[in-house]
Structure formats: C-alpha cells, structure tokens
Biopython code that builds the backbone (N, CA, C, O; Angstrom):
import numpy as np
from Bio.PDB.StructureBuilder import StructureBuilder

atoms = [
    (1, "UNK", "N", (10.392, 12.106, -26.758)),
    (1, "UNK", "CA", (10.558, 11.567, -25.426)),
    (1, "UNK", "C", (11.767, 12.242, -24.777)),
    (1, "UNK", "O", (12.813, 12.603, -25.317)),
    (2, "UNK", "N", (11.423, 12.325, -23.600)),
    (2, "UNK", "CA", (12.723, 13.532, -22.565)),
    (2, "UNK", "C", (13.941, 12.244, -22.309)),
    (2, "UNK", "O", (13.671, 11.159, -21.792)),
    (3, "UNK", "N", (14.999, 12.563, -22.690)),
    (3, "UNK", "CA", (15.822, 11.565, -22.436)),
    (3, "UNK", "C", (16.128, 11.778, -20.669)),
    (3, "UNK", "O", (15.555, 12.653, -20.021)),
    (4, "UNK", "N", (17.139, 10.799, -20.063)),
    (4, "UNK", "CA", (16.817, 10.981, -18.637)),
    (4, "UNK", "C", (17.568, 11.898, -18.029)),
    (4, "UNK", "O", (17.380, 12.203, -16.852)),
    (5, "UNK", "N", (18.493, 12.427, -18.771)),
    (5, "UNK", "CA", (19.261, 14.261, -18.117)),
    (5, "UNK", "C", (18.022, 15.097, -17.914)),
    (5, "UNK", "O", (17.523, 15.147, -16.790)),
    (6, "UNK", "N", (17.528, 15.712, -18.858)),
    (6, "UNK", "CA", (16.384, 16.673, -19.105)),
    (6, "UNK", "C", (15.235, 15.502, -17.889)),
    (6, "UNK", "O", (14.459, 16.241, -17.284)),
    (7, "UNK", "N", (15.106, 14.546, -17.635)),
    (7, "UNK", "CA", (14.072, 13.806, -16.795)),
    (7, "UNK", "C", (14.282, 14.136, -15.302)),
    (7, "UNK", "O", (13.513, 14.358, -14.367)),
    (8, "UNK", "N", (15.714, 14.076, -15.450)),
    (8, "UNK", "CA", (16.311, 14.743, -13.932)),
    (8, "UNK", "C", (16.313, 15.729, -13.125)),
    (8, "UNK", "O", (16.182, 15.851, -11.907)),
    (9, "UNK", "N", (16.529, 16.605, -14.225)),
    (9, "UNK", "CA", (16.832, 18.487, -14.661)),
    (9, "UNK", "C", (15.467, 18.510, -13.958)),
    (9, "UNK", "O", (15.403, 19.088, -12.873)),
    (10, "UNK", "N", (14.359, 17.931, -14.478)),
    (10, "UNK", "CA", (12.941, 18.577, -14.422)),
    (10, "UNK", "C", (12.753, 18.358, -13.275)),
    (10, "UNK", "O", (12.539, 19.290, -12.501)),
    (11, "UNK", "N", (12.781, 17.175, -12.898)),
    (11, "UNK", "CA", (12.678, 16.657, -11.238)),
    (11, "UNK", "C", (12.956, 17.826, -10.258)),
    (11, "UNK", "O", (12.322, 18.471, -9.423)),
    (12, "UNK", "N", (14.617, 17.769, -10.929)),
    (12, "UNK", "CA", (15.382, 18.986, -9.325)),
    (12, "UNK", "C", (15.184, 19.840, -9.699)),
    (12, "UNK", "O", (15.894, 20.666, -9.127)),
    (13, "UNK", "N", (14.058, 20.674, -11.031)),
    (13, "UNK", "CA", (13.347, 22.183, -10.869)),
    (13, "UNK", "C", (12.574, 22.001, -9.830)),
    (13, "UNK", "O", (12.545, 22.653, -8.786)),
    (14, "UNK", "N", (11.636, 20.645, -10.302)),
    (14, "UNK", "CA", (10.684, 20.549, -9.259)),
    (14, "UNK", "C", (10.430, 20.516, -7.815)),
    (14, "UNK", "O", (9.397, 20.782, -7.199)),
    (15, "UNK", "N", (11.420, 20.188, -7.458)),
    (15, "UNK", "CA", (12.022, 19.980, -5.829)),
    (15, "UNK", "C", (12.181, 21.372, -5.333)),
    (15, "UNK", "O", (11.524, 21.812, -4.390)),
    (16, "UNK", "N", (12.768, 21.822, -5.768)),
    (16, "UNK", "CA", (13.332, 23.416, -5.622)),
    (16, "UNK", "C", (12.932, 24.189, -5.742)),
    (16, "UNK", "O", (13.385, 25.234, -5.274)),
    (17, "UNK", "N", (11.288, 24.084, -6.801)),
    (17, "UNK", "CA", (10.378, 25.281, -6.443)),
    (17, "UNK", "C", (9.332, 24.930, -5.897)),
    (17, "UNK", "O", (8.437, 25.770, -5.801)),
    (18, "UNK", "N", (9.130, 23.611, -5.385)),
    (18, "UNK", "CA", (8.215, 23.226, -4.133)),
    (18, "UNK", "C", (8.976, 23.498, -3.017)),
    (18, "UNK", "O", (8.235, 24.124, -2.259)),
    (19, "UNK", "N", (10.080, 23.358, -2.503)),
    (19, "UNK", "CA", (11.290, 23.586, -1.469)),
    (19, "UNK", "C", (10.919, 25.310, -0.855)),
    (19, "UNK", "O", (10.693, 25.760, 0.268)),
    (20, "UNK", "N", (11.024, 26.092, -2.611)),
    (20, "UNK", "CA", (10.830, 27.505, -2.355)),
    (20, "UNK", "C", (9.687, 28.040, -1.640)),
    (20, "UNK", "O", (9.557, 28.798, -0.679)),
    (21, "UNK", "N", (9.046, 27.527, -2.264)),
    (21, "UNK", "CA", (7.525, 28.062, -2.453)),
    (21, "UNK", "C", (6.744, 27.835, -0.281)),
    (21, "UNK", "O", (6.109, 28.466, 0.564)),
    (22, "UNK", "N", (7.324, 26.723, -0.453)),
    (22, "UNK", "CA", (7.292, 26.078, 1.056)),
    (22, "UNK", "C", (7.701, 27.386, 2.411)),
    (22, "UNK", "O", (7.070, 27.725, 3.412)),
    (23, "UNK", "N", (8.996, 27.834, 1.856)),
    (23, "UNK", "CA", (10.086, 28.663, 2.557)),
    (23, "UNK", "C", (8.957, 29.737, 2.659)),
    (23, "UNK", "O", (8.323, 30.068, 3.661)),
    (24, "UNK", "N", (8.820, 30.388, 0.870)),
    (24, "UNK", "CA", (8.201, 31.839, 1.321)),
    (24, "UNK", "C", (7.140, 31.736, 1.680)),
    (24, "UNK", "O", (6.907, 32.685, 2.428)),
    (25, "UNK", "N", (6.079, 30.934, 1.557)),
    (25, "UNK", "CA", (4.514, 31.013, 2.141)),
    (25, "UNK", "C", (5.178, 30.792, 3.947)),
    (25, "UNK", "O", (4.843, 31.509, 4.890)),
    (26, "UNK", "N", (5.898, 29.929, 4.000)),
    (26, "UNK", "CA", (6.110, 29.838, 5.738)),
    (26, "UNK", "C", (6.936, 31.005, 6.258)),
    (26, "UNK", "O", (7.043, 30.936, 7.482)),
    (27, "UNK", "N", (7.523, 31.999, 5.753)),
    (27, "UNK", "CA", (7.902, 33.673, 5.896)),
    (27, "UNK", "C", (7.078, 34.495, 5.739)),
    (27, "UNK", "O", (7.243, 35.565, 6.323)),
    (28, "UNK", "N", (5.859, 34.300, 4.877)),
    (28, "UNK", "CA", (4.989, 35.531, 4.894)),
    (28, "UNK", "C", (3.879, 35.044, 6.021)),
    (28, "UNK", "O", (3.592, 35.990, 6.755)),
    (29, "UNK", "N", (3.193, 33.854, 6.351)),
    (29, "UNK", "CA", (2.543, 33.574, 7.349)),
    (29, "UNK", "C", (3.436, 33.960, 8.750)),
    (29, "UNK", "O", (2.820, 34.737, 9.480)),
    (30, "UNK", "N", (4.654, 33.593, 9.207)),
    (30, "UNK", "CA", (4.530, 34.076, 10.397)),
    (30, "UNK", "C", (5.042, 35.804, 10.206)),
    (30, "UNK", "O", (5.170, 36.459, 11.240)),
    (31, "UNK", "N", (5.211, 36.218, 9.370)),
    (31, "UNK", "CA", (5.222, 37.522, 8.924)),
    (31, "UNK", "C", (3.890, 38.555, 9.791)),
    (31, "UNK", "O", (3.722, 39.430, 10.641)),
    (32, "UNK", "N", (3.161, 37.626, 8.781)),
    (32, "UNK", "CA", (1.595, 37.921, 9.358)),
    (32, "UNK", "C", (1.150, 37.762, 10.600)),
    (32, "UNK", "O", (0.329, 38.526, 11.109)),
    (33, "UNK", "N", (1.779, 36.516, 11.325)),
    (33, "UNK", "CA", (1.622, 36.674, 12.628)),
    (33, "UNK", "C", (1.857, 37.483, 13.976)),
    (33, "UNK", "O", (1.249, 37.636, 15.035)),
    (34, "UNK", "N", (3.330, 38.029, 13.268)),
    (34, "UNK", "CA", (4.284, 38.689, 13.796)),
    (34, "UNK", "C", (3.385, 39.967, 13.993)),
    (34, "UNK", "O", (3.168, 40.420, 15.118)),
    (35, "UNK", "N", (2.947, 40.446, 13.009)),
    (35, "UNK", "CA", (2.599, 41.820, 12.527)),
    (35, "UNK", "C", (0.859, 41.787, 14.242)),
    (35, "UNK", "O", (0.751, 42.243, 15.380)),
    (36, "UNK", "N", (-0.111, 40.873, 13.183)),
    (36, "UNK", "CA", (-1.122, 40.571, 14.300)),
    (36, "UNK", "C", (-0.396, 40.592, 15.718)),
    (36, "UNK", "O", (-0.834, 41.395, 16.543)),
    (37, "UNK", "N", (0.062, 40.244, 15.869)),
    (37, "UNK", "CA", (0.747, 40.411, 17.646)),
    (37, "UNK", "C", (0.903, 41.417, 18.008)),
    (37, "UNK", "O", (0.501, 41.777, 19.114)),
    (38, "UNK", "N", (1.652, 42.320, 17.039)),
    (38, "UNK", "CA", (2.043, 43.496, 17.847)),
    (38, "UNK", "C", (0.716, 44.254, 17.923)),
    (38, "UNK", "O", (0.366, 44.813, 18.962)),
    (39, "UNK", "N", (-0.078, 44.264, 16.707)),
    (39, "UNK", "CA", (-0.885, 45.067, 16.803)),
    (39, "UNK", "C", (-2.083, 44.719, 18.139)),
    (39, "UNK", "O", (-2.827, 45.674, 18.366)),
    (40, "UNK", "N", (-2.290, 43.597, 18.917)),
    (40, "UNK", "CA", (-3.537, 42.892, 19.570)),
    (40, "UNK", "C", (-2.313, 43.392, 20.986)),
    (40, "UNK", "O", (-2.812, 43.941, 21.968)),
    (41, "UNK", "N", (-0.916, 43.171, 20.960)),
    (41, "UNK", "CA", (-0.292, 43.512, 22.221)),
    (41, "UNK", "C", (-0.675, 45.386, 22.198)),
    (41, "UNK", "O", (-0.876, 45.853, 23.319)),
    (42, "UNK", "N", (-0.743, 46.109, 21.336)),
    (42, "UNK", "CA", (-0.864, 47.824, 20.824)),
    (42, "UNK", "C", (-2.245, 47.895, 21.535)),
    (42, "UNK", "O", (-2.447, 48.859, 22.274)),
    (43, "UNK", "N", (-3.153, 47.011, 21.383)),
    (43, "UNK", "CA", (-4.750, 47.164, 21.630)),
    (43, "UNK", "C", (-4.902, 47.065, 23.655)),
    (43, "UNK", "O", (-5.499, 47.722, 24.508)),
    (44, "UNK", "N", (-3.894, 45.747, 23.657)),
    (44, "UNK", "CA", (-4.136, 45.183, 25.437)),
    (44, "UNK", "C", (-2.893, 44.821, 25.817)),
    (44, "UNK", "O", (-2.390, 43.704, 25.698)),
    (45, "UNK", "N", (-2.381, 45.849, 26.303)),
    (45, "UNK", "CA", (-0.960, 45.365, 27.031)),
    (45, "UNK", "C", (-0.878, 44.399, 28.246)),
    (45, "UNK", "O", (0.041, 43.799, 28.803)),
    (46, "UNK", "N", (-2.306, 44.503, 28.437)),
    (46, "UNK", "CA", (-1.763, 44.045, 29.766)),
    (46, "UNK", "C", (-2.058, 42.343, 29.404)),
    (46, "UNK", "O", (-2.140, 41.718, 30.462)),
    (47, "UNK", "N", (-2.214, 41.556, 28.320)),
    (47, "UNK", "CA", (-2.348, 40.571, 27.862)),
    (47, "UNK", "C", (-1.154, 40.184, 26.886)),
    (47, "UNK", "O", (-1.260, 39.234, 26.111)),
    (48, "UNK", "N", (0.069, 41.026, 26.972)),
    (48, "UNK", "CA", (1.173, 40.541, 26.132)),
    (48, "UNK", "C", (1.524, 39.363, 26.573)),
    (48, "UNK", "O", (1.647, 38.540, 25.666)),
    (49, "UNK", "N", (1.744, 38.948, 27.696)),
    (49, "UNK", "CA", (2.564, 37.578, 27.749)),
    (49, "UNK", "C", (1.392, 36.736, 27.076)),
    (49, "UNK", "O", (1.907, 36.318, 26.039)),
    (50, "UNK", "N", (0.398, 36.383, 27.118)),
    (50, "UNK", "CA", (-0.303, 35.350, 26.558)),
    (50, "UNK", "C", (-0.620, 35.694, 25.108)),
    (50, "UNK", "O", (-1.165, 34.869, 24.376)),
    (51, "UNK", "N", (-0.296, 36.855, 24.713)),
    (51, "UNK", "CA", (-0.158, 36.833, 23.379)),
    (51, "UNK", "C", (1.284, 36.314, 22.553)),
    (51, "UNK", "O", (1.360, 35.775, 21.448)),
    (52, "UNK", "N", (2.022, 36.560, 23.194)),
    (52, "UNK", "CA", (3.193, 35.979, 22.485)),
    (52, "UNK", "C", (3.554, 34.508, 22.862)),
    (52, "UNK", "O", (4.337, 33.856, 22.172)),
    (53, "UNK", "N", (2.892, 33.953, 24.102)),
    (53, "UNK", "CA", (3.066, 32.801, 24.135)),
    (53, "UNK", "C", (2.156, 32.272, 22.994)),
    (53, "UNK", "O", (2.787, 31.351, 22.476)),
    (54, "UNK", "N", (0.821, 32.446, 22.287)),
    (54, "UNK", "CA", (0.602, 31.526, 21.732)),
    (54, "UNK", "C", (0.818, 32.032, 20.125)),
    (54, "UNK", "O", (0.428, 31.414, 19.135)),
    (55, "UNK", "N", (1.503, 33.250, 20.137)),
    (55, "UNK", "CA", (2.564, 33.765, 18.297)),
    (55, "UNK", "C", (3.236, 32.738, 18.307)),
    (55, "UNK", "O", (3.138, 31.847, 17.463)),
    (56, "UNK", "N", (4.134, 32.739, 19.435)),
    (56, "UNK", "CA", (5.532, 31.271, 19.267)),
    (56, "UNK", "C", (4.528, 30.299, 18.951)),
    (56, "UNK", "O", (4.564, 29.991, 17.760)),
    (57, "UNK", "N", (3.638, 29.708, 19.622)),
    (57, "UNK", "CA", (2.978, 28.275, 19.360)),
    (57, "UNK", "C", (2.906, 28.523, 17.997)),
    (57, "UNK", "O", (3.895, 28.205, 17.336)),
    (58, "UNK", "N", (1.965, 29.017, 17.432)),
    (58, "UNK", "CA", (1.481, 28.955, 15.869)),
    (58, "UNK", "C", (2.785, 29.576, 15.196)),
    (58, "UNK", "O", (2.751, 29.150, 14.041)),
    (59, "UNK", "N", (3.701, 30.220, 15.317)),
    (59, "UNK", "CA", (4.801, 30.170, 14.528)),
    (59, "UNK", "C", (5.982, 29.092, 13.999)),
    (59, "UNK", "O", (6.753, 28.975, 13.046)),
    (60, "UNK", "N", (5.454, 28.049, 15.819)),
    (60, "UNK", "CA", (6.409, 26.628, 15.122)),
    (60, "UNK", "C", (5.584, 25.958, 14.626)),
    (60, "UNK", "O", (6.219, 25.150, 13.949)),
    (61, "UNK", "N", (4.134, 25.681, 14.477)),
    (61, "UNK", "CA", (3.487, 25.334, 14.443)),
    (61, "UNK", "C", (3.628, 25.292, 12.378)),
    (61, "UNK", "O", (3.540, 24.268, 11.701)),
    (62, "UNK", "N", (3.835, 26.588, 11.894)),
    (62, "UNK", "CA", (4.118, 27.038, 10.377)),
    (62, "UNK", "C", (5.671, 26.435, 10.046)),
    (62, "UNK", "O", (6.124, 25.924, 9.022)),
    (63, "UNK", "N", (6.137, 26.650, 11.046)),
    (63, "UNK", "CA", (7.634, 26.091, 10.738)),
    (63, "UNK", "C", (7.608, 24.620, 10.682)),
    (63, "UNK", "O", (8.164, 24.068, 9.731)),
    (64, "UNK", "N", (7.121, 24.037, 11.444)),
    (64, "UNK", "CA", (6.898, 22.454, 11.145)),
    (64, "UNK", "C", (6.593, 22.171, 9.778)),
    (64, "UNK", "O", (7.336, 21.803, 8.868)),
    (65, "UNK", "N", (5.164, 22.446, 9.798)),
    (65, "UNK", "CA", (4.456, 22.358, 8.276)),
    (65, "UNK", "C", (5.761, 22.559, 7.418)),
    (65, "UNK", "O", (6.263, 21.544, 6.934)),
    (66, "UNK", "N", (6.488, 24.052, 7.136)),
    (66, "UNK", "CA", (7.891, 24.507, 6.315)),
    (66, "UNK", "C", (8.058, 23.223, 6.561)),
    (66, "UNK", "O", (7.163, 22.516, 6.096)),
    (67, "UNK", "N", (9.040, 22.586, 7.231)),
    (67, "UNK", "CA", (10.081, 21.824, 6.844)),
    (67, "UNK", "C", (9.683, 20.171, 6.887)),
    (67, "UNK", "O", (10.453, 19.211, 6.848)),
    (68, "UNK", "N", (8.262, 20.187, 6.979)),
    (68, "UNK", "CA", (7.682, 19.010, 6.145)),
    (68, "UNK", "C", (7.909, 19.191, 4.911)),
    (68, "UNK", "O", (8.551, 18.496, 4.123)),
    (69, "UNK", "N", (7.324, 20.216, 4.754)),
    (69, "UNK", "CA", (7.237, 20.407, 2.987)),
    (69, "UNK", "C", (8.446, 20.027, 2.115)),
    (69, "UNK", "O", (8.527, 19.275, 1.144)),
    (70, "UNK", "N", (9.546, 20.924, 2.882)),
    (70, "UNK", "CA", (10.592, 20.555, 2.151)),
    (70, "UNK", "C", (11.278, 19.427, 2.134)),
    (70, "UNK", "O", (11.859, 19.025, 1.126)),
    (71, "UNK", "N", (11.269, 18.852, 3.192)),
    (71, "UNK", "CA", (11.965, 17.365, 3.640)),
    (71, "UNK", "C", (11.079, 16.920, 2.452)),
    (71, "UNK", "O", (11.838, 16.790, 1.492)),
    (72, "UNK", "N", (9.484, 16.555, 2.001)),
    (72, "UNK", "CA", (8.499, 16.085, 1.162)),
    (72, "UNK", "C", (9.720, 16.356, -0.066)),
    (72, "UNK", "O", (10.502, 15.488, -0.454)),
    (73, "UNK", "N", (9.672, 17.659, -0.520)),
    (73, "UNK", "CA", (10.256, 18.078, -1.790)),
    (73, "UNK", "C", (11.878, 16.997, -2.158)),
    (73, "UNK", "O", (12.246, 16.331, -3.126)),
    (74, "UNK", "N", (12.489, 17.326, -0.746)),
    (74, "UNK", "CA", (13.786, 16.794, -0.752)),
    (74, "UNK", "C", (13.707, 14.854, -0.870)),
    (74, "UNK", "O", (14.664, 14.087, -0.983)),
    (75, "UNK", "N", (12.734, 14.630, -0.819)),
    (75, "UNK", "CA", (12.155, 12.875, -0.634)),
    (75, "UNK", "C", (11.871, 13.033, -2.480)),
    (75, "UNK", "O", (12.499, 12.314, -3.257)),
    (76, "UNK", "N", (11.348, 13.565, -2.732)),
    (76, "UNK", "CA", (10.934, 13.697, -4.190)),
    (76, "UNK", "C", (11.970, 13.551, -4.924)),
    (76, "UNK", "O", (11.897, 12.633, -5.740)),
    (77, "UNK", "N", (13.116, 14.284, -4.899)),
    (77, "UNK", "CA", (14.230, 14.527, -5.581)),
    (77, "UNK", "C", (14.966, 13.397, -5.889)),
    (77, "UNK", "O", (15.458, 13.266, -7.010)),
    (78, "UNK", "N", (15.143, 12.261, -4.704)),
    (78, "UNK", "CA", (16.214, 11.175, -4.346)),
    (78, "UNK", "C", (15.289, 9.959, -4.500)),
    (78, "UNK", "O", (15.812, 8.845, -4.460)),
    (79, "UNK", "N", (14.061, 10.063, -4.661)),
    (79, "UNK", "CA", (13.510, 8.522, -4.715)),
    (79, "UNK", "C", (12.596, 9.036, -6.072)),
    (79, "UNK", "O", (11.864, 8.241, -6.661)),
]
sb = StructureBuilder()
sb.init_structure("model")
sb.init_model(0)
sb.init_chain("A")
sb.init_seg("    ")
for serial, (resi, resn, name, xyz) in enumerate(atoms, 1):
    if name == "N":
        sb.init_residue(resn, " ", resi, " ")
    sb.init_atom(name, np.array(xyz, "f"), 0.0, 1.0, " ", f" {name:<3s}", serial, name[0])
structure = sb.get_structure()
C-alpha cells in the first residue's frame, strides 16, 4: 500500500502532466492555425481581414479549452 507522501507525489505528477499536456496540444493547435492562415491569406489576399478575424476567434477559442484544462488539473491537485 502507497503510504500518503508517495499518494501525493503521484497526484502532483498527475496534475502536471495533464497541466502539460493541456499547454502543448493548445501550442501546436493554434500553431496549426497560425500556419493555415497564412497560407489561405498566400491563396486570397484580398480576404485577409476576415481571415484573421476568425484565426483570433478559434485561437481563443483553444486557449479557453488550455486553461480549462489546467485550472481542471490544478482542481485535481488541491481537492
């Protein structure tokens, strides 16, 4: 049986690589978004402003989700 140091330990691995994991999937998605933009602004310039207005939308849109996740992770840790 895990006494409750090592019960703890495991917990705040756990937090911290759900925390992580949260961070980099929400860096490589708007990564990806980033990238799609330029290339669809490269294709139709004359449609850049409405392309980057709706990159920002779906980029906070990933960032939200991010820092659900982690706030989730960080709720995990303390209760």
């Amino acid at each position: 049986m895990l006494g409750l140091l090592a019960e703890t330990a495991l917990v705040g691995f756990g937090a911290s690589l759900g925390a992580a994991i949260a961070a980099i999937g929400a860096g490589i998605g708007i990564g990806k978004i980033g990238a799609s933009a330029m290339e669809a602004i490269a294709r139709q310039p004359e449609a850049a402003g409405d392309i980057r207005s709706n990159m920002i939308v779906i980029a906070a849109l990933i960032e939200g989700v991010a820092l659900f996740a982690v706030i989730v992770c960080v709720l995990a840790l303390f209760v």
